[in-house]
C-alpha positions in Angstrom: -28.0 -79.8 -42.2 -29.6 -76.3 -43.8 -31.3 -75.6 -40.2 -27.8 -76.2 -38.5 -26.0 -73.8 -41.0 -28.8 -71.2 -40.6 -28.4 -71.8 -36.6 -25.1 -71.0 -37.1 -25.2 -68.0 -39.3 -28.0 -66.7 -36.4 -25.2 -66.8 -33.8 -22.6 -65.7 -36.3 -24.7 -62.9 -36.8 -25.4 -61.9 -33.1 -21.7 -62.4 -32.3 -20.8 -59.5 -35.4 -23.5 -57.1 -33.2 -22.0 -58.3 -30.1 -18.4 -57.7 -31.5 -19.2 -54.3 -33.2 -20.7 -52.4 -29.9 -17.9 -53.8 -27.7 -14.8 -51.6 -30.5 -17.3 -49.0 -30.6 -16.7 -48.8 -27.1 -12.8 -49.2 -27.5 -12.7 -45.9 -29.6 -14.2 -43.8 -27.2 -11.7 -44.5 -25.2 -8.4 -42.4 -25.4 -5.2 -44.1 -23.9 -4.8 -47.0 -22.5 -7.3 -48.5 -19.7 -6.5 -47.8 -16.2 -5.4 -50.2 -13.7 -8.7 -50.8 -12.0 -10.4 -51.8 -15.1 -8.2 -54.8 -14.8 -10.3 -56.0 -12.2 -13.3 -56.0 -15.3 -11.5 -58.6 -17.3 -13.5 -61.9 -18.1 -11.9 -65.1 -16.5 -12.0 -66.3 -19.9 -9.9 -64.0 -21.1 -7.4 -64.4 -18.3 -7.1 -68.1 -18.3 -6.4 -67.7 -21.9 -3.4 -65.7 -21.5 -5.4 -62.7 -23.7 -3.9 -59.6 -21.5 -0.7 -60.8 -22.2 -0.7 -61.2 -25.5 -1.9 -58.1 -26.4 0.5 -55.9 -24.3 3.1 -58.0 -26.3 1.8 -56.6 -29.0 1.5 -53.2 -27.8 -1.9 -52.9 -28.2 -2.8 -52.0 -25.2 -4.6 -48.6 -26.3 -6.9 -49.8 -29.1 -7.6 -53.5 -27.7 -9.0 -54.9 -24.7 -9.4 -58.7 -23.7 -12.8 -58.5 -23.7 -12.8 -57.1 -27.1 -10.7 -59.3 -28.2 -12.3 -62.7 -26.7 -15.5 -61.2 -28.8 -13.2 -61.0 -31.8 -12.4 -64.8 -30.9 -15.6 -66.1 -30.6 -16.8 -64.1 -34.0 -13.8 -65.8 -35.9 -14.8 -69.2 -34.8 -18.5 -68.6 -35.2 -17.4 -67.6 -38.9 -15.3 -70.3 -38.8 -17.9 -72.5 -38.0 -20.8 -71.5 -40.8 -18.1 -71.6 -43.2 -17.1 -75.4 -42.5 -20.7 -76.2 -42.8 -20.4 -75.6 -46.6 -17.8 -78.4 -47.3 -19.2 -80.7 -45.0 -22.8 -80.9 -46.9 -21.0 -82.8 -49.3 -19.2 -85.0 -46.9 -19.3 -88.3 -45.0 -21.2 -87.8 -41.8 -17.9 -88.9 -40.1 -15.9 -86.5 -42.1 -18.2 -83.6 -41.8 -18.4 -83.0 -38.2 -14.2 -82.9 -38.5 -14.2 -80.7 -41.1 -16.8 -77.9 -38.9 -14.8 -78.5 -35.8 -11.1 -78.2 -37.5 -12.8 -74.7 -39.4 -13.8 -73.3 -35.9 -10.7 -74.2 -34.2 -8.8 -71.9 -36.6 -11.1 -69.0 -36.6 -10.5 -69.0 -32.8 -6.6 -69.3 -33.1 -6.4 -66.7 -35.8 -6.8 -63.5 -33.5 -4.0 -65.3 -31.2 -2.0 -65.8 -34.5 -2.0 -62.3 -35.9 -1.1 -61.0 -32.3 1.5 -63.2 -32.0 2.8 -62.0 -35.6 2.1 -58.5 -34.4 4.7 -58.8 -30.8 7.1 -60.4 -33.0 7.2 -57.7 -35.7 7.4 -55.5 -32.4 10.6 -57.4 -31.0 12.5 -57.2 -34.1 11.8 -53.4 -34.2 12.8 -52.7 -30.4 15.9 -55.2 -31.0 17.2 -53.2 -34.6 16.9 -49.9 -32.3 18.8 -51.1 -29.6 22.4 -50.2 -31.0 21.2 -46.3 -31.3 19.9 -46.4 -28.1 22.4 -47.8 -26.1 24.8 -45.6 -28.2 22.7 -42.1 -26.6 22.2 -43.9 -23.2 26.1 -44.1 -22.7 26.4 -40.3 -23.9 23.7 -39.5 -21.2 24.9 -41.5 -18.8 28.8 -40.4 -19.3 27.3 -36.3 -18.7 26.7 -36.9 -15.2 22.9 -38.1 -15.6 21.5 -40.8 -13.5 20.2 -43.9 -15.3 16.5 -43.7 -14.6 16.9 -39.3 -16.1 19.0 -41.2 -18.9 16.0 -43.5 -19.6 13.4 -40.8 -19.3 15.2 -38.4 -21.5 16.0 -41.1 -24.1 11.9 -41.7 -24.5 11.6 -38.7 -24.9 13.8 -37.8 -27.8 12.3 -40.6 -30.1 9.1 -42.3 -31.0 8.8 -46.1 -31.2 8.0 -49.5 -29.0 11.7 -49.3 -27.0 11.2 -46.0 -26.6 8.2 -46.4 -24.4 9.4 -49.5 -22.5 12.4 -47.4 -22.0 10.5 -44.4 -20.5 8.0 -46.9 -18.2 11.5 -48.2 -16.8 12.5 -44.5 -16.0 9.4 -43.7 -14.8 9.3 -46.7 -12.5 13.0 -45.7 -11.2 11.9 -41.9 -10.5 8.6 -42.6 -8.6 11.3 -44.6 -6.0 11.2 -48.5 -7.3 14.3 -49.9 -7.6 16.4 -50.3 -10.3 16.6 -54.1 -9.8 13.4 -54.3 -9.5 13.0 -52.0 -13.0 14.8 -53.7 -14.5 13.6 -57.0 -13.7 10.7 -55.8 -15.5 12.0 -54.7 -18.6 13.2 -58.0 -18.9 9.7 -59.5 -18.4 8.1 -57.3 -20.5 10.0 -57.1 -23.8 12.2 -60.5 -23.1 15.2 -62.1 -26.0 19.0 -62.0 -25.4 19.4 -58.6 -25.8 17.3 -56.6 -23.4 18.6 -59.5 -20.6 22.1 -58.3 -21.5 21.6 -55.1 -21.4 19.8 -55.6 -17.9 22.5 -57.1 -17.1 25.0 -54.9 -17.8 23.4 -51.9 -15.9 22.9 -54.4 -12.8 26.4 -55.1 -12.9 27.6 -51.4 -13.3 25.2 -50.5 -10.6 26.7 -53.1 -7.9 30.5 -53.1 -8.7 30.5 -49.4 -9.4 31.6 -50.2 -13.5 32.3 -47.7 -16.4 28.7 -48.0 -17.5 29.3 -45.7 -20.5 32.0 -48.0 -22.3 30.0 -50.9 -21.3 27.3 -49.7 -23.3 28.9 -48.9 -26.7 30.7 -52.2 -26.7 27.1 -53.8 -26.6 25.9 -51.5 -29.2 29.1 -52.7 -31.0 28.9 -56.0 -30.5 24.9 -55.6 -31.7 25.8 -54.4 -34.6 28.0 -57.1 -35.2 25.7 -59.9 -34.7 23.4 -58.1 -37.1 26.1 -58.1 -40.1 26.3 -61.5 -39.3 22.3 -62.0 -39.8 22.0 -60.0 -42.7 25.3 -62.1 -44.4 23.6 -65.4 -43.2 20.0 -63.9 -44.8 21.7 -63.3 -48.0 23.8 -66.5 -48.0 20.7 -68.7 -47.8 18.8 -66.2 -50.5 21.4 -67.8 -53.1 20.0 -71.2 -53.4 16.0 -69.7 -53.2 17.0 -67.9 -56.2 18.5 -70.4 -58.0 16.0 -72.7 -57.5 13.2 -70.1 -58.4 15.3 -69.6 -61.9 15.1 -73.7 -62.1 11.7 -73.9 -61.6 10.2 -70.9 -62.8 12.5 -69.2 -65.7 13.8 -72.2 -67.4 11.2 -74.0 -68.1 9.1 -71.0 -69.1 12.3 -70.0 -71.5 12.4 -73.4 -72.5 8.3 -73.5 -73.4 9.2 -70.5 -75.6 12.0 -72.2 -77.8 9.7 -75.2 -77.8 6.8 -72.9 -79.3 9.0 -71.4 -81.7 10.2 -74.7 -83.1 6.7 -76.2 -83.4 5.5 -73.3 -85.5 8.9 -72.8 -87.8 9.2 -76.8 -88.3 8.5 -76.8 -91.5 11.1 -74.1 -92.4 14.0 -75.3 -90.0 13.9 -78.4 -91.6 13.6 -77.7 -95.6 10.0 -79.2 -95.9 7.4 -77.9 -98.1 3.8 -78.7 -98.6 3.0 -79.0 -102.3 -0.3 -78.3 -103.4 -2.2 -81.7 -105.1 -3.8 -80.8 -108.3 -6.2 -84.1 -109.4 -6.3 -82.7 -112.8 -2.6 -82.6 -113.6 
């Protein structure tokens, strides 16, 4: 058991070296990669969906799948020497388990905070929707074309819709089409909304639609459904409290009184101690 743990900590160790060159590498960079370097992606990483999750997460520009597949195989390697510990003291049925389950989390974890990363990402793009769409129909009721709108938009804000917003309006200006475009806006940032709103501008494109009213009664109707959350989020935050008070306060208040009454006994109920002399 001692030479398998130091086996492991050996390749723990080579995977940190491993690990570190490969985000050394990462900061020289400056941007995100180009499309060629695609082609450089491990099949590893690709038949583990790694490329996608990190452009989900928008970190494109300081991540790469193969940087991140090292970041995997480090986590489970760590994951690994540090279910050898427990499993000393184990069943040799047990133990083996134990390891395994250990090493099988440290290689989800990096999948895990990505994931928790895009979804922090979507909840920022959907709370910013309302403004934009509300500056989109003022663009778009000047005269502007949709894919200037878009462009223009980007660039009068910082933020993750902001730049999906200016790749669609880059896309439209270098002669794709808005379908198309729009098609993969959806793809890319996906939930209710952004389909709506793709929607919407597909509609207004082929029936020849007010797009500008169409707009703010989304943003409207955004805003709505977000009152609605935020009642919801503070209707359910009611019973947590209460049940924090029932669990937590009271019986800590409680403690307290019962404290108090064990030391002033003697007083709250009239009883003195008298003193025995033997020689009275």
């Amino acid at each position: 058991m001692i030479a398998a743990g130091l086996a492991l900590i050996f390749v723990a160790a080579v995977l940190v070296g491993l690990a570190l060159r490969e985000l050394r590498a990462d900061r020289r960079r400056s941007g995100p990669p180009p499309a060629g370097q695609m082609l450089q992606v491990p099949a590893a990483a690709l038949s583990l969906g790694l490329p996608e999750r990190i452009r989900r997460a928008g970190r494109e520009a300081d991540l790469t799948p193969r940087s991140l597949l090292f970041a995997k195989a480090l986590a489970a390697a760590t994951g690994l020497c540090l279910g050898s510990l427990p499993s000393a003291a184990m069943s040799s049925r047990l133990g083996p388990v134990v390891v395994a389950g250990f090493g099988a989390l440290g290689f989800l974890a990096p999948d895990l905070m990505l994931e928790r990363s895009a979804r922090r990402r979507h909840r920022r793009m959907v709370a910013a929707l309302p403004d934009a769409l509300d500056l989109l129909a003022v663009s778009v009721a000047s005269g502007r074309s949709l894919g200037q709108a878009l462009v223009e938009l980007a660039r009068g804000g910082r933020g993750p819709l902001r730049r999906e917003f200016a790749v669609t309006g880059e896309e439209m200006a270098w002669g794709r089409g808005q379908a198309s475009s729009l098609e993969s806006l959806r793809e890319r940032v996906g939930g209710p909304e952004i389909a709506s709103l793709c929607v919407t501008l597909e509609r207004s494109r082929r029936l020849g639609s007010p797009l500008a009213d169409q707009l703010r009664r989304q943003a409207s109707a955004l805003r709505q459904r977000r009152r609605r959350e935020i009642e919801e989020q503070a209707a359910r935050a009611a019973p947590k409290i209460q049940l924090v008070i029932a669990l937590v306060l009271v019986p800590s208040v409680l403690l307290l009184m019962v404290a108090a009454l064990v030391a002033n006994g003697d007083a709250l109920l009239g009883i003195g101690y008298a003193v025995f002399d033997p020689y009275a």
